[in-house]
C-alpha positions in Angstrom: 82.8 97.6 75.6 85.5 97.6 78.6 83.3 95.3 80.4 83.9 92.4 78.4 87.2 92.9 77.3 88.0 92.8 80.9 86.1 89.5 81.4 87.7 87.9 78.9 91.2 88.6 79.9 92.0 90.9 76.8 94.3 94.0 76.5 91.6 97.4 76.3 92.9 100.6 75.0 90.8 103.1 76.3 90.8 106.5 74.1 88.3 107.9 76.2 90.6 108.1 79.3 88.5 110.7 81.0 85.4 108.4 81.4 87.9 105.4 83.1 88.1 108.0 86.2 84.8 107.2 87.0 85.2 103.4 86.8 88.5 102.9 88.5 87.0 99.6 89.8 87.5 98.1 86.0 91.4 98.1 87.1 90.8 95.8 90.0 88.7 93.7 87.8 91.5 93.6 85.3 93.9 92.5 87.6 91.6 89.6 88.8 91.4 88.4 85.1 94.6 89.2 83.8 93.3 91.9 81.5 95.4 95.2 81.0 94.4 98.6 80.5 96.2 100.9 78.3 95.6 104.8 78.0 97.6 105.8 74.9 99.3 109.0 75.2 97.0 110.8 73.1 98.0 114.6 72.9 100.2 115.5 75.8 104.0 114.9 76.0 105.9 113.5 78.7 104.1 110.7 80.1 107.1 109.0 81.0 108.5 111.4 82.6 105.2 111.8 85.1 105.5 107.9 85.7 109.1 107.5 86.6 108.8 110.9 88.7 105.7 108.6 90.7 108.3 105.9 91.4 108.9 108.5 93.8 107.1 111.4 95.6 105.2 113.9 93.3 104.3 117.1 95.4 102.2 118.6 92.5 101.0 118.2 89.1 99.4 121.1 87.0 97.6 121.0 83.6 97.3 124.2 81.5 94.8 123.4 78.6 94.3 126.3 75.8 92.0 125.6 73.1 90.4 128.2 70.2 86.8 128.6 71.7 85.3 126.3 69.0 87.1 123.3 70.2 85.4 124.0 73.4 82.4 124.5 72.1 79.3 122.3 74.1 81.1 121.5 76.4 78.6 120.1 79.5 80.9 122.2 81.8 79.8 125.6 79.8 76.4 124.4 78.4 75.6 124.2 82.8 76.9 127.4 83.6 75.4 129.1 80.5 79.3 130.5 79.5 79.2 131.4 75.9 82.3 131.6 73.8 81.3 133.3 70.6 82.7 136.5 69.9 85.4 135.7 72.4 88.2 138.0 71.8 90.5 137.9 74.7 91.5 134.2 76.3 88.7 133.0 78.6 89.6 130.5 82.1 86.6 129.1 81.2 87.9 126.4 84.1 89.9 125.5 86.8 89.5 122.5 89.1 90.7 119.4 89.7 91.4 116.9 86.4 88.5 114.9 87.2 86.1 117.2 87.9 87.4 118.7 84.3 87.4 115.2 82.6 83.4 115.1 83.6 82.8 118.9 82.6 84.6 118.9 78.8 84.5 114.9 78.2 86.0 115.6 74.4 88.5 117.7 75.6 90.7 116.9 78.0 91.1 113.0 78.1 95.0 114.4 78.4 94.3 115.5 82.0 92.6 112.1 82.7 95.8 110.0 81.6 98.3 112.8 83.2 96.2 112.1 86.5 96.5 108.2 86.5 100.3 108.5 85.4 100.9 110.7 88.2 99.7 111.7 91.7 95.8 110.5 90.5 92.2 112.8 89.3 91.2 114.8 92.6 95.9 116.0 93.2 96.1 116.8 89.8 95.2 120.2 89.0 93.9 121.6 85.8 93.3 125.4 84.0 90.8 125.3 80.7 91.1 128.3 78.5 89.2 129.2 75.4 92.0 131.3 73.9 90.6 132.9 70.3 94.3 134.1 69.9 95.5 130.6 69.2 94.9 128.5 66.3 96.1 125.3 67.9 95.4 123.2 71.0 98.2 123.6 73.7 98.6 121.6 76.5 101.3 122.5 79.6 102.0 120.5 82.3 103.9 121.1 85.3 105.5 118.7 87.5 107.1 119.2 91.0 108.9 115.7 92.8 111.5 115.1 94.4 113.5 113.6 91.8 112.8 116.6 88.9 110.9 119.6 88.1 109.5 119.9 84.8 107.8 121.8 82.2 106.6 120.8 78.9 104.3 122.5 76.3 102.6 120.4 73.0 101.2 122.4 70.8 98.6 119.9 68.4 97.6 120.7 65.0 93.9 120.1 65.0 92.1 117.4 63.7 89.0 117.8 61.2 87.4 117.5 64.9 88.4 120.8 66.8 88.4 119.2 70.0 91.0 116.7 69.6 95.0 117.2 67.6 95.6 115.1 64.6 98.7 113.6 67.2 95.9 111.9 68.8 95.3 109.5 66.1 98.9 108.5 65.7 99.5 108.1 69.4 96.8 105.5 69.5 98.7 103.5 66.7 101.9 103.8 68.3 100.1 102.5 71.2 98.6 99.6 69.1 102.3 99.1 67.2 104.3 98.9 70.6 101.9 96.0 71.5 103.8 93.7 68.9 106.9 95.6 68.1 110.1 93.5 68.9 111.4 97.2 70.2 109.8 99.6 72.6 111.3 103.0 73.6 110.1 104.4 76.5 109.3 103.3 80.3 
Protein backbone atom coordinates (compact mmCIF):
# COMPACT_ATOMS: atom_id res chain seq x y z
CA UNK A 1 0.00 0.00 0.00
CA UNK A 2 3.02 2.57 0.80
CA UNK A 3 4.32 1.74 -2.47
CA UNK A 4 1.92 3.53 -4.47
CA UNK A 5 0.97 6.13 -2.37
CA UNK A 6 4.58 7.10 -2.59
CA UNK A 7 4.43 6.93 -6.42
CA UNK A 8 1.73 9.03 -6.70
CA UNK A 9 2.90 11.81 -4.66
CA UNK A 10 0.30 11.30 -1.72
CA UNK A 11 0.50 11.93 2.05
CA UNK A 12 0.79 7.97 3.81
CA UNK A 13 0.05 7.54 7.37
CA UNK A 14 1.69 4.56 8.42
CA UNK A 15 0.10 2.96 11.72
CA UNK A 16 2.34 0.13 11.48
CA UNK A 17 5.49 2.34 12.24
CA UNK A 18 7.49 -0.61 13.26
CA UNK A 19 7.45 -2.29 9.77
CA UNK A 20 8.75 1.36 8.06
CA UNK A 21 12.22 0.52 9.98
CA UNK A 22 12.82 -1.97 7.56
CA UNK A 23 12.04 0.12 4.47
CA UNK A 24 13.65 3.33 5.31
CA UNK A 25 14.39 3.55 1.56
CA UNK A 26 10.44 4.51 1.07
CA UNK A 27 11.55 8.08 2.66
CA UNK A 28 14.06 8.72 -0.07
CA UNK A 29 11.55 7.64 -2.50
CA UNK A 30 9.10 10.06 -0.96
CA UNK A 31 11.25 12.83 -1.19
CA UNK A 32 11.92 12.19 -4.90
CA UNK A 33 8.02 12.40 -5.43
CA UNK A 34 6.97 14.74 -3.12
CA UNK A 35 5.07 12.26 -1.02
CA UNK A 36 5.16 12.55 2.91
CA UNK A 37 5.16 10.08 5.45
CA UNK A 38 3.49 10.53 8.69
CA UNK A 39 3.82 8.19 11.90
CA UNK A 40 0.92 9.31 14.13
CA UNK A 41 1.76 9.37 17.63
CA UNK A 42 -0.11 6.45 18.52
CA UNK A 43 0.35 5.53 22.31
CA UNK A 44 3.44 7.30 23.64
CA UNK A 45 3.57 10.93 24.85
CA UNK A 46 6.07 13.36 24.06
CA UNK A 47 7.00 13.17 20.60
CA UNK A 48 7.61 16.64 20.44
CA UNK A 49 9.61 16.86 22.91
CA UNK A 50 12.13 13.89 21.30
CA UNK A 51 12.12 15.96 17.97
CA UNK A 52 12.93 19.38 19.09
CA UNK A 53 15.57 17.68 21.68
CA UNK A 54 17.10 16.08 17.90
CA UNK A 55 17.47 19.69 16.69
CA UNK A 56 20.23 19.15 18.85
CA UNK A 57 22.40 16.36 20.26
CA UNK A 58 20.51 13.38 21.93
CA UNK A 59 23.06 11.26 24.03
CA UNK A 60 20.42 8.47 24.76
CA UNK A 61 16.94 7.43 24.42
CA UNK A 62 15.37 4.55 26.45
CA UNK A 63 11.91 2.84 26.06
CA UNK A 64 10.37 0.98 29.04
CA UNK A 65 7.30 -0.99 27.70
CA UNK A 66 4.97 -2.97 30.40
CA UNK A 67 2.14 -4.78 29.12
CA UNK A 68 -0.32 -7.60 31.13
CA UNK A 69 1.19 -10.88 29.51
CA UNK A 70 -1.93 -11.36 27.28
CA UNK A 71 -1.14 -8.28 25.25
CA UNK A 72 2.09 -9.89 24.66
CA UNK A 73 0.80 -12.92 23.90
CA UNK A 74 2.42 -14.53 20.20
CA UNK A 75 4.54 -12.42 20.03
CA UNK A 76 7.29 -13.86 17.18
CA UNK A 77 9.97 -12.62 19.76
CA UNK A 78 8.50 -15.25 22.48
CA UNK A 79 6.87 -17.78 20.06
CA UNK A 80 11.19 -18.19 18.84
CA UNK A 81 12.55 -18.46 22.18
CA UNK A 82 9.67 -20.70 23.38
CA UNK A 83 8.98 -18.02 26.58
CA UNK A 84 5.65 -18.70 27.80
CA UNK A 85 3.65 -16.16 29.76
CA UNK A 86 0.73 -18.00 31.24
CA UNK A 87 0.54 -18.25 34.82
CA UNK A 88 2.98 -15.32 34.97
CA UNK A 89 2.84 -13.90 38.41
CA UNK A 90 5.66 -11.65 38.92
CA UNK A 91 6.69 -9.04 35.90
CA UNK A 92 8.76 -10.86 33.18
CA UNK A 93 11.79 -8.66 30.92
CA UNK A 94 10.58 -10.76 28.41
CA UNK A 95 13.07 -8.21 26.22
CA UNK A 96 15.62 -5.93 26.01
CA UNK A 97 17.42 -4.75 22.80
CA UNK A 98 17.59 -2.22 20.60
CA UNK A 99 13.86 -0.59 19.23
CA UNK A 100 14.28 -2.20 16.00
CA UNK A 101 15.30 -5.37 16.80
CA UNK A 102 12.05 -5.08 19.23
CA UNK A 103 9.79 -3.57 16.46
CA UNK A 104 10.63 -7.04 14.35
CA UNK A 105 10.29 -9.36 17.56
CA UNK A 106 6.54 -7.95 18.96
CA UNK A 107 5.36 -6.31 15.56
CA UNK A 108 1.79 -5.45 17.45
CA UNK A 109 3.32 -4.15 20.20
CA UNK A 110 5.58 -1.74 20.17
CA UNK A 111 5.07 0.40 16.96
CA UNK A 112 5.71 3.32 19.90
CA UNK A 113 9.37 2.35 19.95
CA UNK A 114 9.53 2.41 16.17
CA UNK A 115 8.16 6.16 15.94
CA UNK A 116 10.26 7.17 19.31
CA UNK A 117 13.33 5.87 17.24
CA UNK A 118 12.69 7.91 13.98
CA UNK A 119 11.80 11.03 16.14
CA UNK A 120 14.84 10.75 17.91
CA UNK A 121 18.47 9.44 17.73
CA UNK A 122 17.05 6.44 15.03
CA UNK A 123 16.08 2.12 15.55
CA UNK A 124 19.65 0.54 16.38
CA UNK A 125 20.55 4.16 19.53
CA UNK A 126 17.29 3.80 20.80
CA UNK A 127 17.03 1.41 23.49
CA UNK A 128 14.09 -0.60 24.56
CA UNK A 129 12.93 -2.99 27.86
CA UNK A 130 9.63 -5.35 27.17
CA UNK A 131 7.89 -6.55 30.27
CA UNK A 132 4.96 -8.78 30.63
CA UNK A 133 3.91 -7.38 33.93
CA UNK A 134 0.54 -9.55 35.28
CA UNK A 135 0.44 -6.87 38.08
CA UNK A 136 -0.81 -4.26 35.71
CA UNK A 137 -3.99 -3.94 34.07
CA UNK A 138 -2.93 -1.34 31.48
CA UNK A 139 -0.17 -0.75 28.88
CA UNK A 140 2.59 1.60 30.14
CA UNK A 141 5.06 3.09 28.17
CA UNK A 142 8.33 5.21 29.74
CA UNK A 143 10.64 6.89 27.87
CA UNK A 144 13.74 8.47 28.79
CA UNK A 145 15.54 11.16 27.11
CA UNK A 146 19.16 12.51 27.83
CA UNK A 147 20.36 15.77 25.29
CA UNK A 148 21.94 18.46 25.69
CA UNK A 149 19.17 20.73 25.73
CA UNK A 150 16.73 18.65 28.45
CA UNK A 151 16.44 15.56 30.31
CA UNK A 152 13.18 13.96 30.45
CA UNK A 153 10.89 11.39 31.71
CA UNK A 154 7.46 10.71 30.78
CA UNK A 155 5.11 7.65 31.62
CA UNK A 156 1.43 6.94 29.49
CA UNK A 157 -0.41 4.69 30.95
CA UNK A 158 -3.17 3.37 27.93
CA UNK A 159 -6.51 1.97 28.65
CA UNK A 160 -6.62 -1.04 26.42
CA UNK A 161 -8.45 -1.46 23.43
CA UNK A 162 -10.88 -4.58 22.66
CA UNK A 163 -7.33 -5.63 21.15
CA UNK A 164 -4.88 -6.18 24.25
CA UNK A 165 -1.98 -5.24 22.32
CA UNK A 166 -2.72 -1.82 21.39
CA UNK A 167 -4.52 1.41 24.01
CA UNK A 168 -7.80 2.70 22.87
CA UNK A 169 -5.38 6.28 22.60
CA UNK A 170 -4.14 4.66 19.56
CA UNK A 171 -7.25 5.14 17.62
CA UNK A 172 -7.71 8.75 18.54
CA UNK A 173 -4.16 9.65 17.82
CA UNK A 174 -4.50 8.46 14.30
CA UNK A 175 -7.57 10.94 13.87
CA UNK A 176 -5.84 13.67 15.36
CA UNK A 177 -3.26 12.86 12.92
CA UNK A 178 -5.77 12.73 10.08
CA UNK A 179 -7.63 16.13 11.59
CA UNK A 180 -4.35 18.25 11.83
CA UNK A 181 -3.93 17.44 8.03
CA UNK A 182 -6.81 20.04 7.34
CA UNK A 183 -7.29 21.84 10.51
CA UNK A 184 -6.68 25.73 10.08
CA UNK A 185 -4.78 25.26 13.70
CA UNK A 186 -2.10 22.87 14.70
CA UNK A 187 -0.50 22.68 18.14
CA UNK A 188 2.51 21.18 18.41
CA UNK A 189 6.04 21.18 16.54
Amino acid sequence: MAEPAIAAGRILVALSVGALLDHLDLVERAAATGARIIAPTGALLGLDAVRAAAEGEIASVRMISRKPPAGLAGAPYLVERGISLEGLTAPLKAFDGSARDGARGFPANVNVAAALALAGIGPDRTRLEIWADPTISRNTHTIEVEADSARFRMTIENVPSENPRTGRITALSVLACLRGLVAPLRVGS
